[in-house]
Backbone bond lengths (Angstrom), bond angles and torsions (degrees), N, CA, C in turn:
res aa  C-N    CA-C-N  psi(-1)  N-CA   C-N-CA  omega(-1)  CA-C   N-CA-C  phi
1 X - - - 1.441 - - 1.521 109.69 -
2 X 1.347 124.76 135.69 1.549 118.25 -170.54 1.196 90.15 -115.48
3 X 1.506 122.67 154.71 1.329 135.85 176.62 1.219 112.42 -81.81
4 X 1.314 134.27 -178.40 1.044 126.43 178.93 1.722 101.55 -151.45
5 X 1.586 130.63 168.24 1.528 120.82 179.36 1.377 98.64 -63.29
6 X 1.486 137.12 -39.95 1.121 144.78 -163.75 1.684 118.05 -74.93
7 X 1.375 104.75 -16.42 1.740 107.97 153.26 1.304 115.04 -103.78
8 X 1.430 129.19 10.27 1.411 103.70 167.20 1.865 113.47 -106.84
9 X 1.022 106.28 161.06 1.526 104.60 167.66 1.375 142.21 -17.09
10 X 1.349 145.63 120.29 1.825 114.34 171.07 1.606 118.06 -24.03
11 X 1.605 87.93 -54.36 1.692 96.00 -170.43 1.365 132.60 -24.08
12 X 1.590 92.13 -47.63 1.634 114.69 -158.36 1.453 104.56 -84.65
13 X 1.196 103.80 -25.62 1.745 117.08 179.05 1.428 116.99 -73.99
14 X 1.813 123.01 152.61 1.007 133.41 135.30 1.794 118.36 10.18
15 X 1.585 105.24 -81.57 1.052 116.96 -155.68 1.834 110.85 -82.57
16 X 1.468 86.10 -6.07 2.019 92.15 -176.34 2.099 110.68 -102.30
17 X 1.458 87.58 15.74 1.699 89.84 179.55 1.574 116.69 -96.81
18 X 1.288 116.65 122.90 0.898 131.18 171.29 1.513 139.66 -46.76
19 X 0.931 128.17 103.10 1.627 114.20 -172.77 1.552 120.53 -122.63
20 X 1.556 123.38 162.52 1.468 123.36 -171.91 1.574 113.12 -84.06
21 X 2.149 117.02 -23.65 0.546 123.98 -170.58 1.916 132.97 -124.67
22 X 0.869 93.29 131.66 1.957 88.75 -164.20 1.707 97.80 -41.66
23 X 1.630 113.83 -57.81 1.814 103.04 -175.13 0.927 121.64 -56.24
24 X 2.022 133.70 -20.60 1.034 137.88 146.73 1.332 121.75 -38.65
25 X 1.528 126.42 -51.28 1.259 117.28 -176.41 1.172 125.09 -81.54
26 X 1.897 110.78 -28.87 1.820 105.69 163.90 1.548 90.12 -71.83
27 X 1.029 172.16 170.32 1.189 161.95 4.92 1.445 108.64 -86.51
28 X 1.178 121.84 -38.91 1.935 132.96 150.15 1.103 101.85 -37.81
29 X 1.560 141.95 -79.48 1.184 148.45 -151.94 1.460 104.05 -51.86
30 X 1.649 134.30 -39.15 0.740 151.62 -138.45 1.572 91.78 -102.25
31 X 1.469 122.79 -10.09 1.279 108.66 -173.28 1.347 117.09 -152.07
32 X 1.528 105.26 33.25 1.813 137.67 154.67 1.668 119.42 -43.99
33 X 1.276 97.50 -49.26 1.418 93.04 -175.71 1.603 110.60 -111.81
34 X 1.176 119.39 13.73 1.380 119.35 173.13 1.363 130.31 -125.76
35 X 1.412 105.40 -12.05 1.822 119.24 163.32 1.571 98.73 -122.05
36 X 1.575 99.47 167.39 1.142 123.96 -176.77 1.860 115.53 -137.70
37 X 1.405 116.63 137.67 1.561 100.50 -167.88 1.568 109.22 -92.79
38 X 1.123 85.54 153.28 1.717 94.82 163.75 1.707 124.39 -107.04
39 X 0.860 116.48 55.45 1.545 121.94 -178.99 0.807 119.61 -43.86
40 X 1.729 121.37 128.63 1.816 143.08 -176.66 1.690 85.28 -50.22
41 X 1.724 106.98 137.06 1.265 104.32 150.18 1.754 110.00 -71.61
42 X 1.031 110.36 157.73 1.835 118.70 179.48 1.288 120.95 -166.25
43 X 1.172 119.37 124.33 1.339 115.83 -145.60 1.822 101.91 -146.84
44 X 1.187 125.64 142.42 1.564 126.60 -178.30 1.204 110.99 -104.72
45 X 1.368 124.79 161.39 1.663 135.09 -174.39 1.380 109.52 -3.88
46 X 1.526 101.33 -55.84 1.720 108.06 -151.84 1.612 103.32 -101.48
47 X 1.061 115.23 20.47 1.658 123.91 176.65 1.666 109.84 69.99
48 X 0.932 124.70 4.26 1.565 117.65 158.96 1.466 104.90 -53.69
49 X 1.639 105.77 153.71 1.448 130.36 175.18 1.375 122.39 -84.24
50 X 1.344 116.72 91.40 1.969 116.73 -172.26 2.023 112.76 -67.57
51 X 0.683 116.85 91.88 1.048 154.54 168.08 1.946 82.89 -15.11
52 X 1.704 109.19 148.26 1.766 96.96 -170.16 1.469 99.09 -80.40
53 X 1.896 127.21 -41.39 1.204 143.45 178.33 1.987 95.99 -34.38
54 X 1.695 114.21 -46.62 1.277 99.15 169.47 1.137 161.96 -96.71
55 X 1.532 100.01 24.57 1.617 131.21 -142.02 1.470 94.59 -84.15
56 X 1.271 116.94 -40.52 1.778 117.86 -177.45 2.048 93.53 -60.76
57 X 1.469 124.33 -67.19 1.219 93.94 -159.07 1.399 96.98 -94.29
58 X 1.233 136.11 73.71 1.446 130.76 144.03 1.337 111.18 -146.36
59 X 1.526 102.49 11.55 1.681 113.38 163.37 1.900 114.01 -118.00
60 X 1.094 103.40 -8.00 1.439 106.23 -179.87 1.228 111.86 -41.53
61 X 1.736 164.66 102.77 1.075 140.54 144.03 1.724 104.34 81.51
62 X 1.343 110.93 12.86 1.695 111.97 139.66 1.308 128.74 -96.01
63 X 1.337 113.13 165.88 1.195 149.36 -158.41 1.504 82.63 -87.02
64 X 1.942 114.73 145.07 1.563 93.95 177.87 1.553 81.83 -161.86
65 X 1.635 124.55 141.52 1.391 112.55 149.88 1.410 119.14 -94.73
66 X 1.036 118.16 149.33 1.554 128.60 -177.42 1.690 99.12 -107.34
67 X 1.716 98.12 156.99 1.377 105.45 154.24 1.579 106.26 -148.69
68 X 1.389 109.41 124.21 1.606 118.59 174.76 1.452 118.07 -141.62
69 X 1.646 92.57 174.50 1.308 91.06 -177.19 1.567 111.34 -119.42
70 X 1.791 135.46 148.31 1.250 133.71 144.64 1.366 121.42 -110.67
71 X 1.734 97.33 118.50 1.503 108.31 160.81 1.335 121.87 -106.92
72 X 1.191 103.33 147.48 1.661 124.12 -172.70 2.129 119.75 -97.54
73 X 1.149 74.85 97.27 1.846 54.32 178.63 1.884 104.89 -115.94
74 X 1.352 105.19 159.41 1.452 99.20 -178.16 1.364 104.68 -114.85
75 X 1.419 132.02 110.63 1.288 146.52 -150.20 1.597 105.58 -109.29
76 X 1.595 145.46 134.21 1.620 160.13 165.36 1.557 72.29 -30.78
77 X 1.472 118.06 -173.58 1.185 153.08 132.29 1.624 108.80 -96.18
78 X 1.599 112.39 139.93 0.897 104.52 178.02 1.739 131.77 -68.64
79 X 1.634 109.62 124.96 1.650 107.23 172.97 1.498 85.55 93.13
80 X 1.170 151.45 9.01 1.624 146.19 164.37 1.481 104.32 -128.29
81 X 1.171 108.92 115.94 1.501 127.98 151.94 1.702 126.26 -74.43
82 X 1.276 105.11 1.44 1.614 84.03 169.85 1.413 83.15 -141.43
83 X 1.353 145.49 54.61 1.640 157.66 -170.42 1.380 99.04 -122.33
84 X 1.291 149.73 88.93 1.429 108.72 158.36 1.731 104.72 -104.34
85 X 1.495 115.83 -172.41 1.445 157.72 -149.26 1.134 115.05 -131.78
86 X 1.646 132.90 125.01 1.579 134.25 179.01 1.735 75.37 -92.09
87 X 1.497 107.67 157.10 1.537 121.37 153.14 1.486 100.87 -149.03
88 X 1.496 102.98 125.99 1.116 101.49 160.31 1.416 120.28 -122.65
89 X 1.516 140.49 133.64 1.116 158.92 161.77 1.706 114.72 -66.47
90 X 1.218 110.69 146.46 1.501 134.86 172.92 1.613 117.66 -131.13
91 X 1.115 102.53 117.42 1.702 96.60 158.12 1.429 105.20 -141.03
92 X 1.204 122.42 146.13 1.312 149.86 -162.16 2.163 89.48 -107.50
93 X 1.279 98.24 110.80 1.489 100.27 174.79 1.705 125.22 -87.13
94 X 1.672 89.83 -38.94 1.769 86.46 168.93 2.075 90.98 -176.21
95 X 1.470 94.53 163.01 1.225 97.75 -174.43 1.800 100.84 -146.11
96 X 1.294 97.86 117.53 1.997 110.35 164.62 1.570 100.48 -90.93
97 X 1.314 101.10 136.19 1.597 134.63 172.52 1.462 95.41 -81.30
98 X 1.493 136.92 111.09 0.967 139.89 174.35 1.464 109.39 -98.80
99 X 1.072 127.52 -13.38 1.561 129.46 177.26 1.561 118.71 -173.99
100 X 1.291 113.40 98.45 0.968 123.29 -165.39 2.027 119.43 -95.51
């Protein structure tokens, strides 16, 4: 069964993210029907799912394990053939609140 934006939560969506700033939020609006989110799994002591709207206060000044990944790729510089580029990538795969 594949999910769809329309079975998951506001929260998890585009249109359920919170922002500090009004051009922040028309700039969201602007990208409802053409991106899709990928939300940090995040999860507290007891394995419930923290919601992203609650990620500021159930990360404030807790204790948290992370699990991510870094990949490395070594990229030309652009317009130079004998130039190359370190890149390294981060993604954060999921994080439990161990003490909040």
């Amino acid at each position: 069964m594949r999910i769809t934006c329309a079975d998951l939560p506001v929260s998890l969506t585009i249109a359920g993210w919170k922002t500090k700033h009004q051009n922040a939020q028309d700039a969201l609006q602007t990208m409802l029907q053409t991106h899709y989110v990928n939300y940090l799994r995040m999860y507290d002591a007891f394995g419930n799912l923290i919601y992203p709207d609650q990620y500021e206060e159930h990360l404030k000044g807790a204790l948290a394990w992370m699990m991510f990944t870094i990949k490395h790729r070594i990229m030309p510089d652009i317009g130079e053939e004998t130039s190359y580029r370190d890149v390294f990538i981060a993604d954060i795969v999921k994080v439990i609140t161990l003490e909040s």
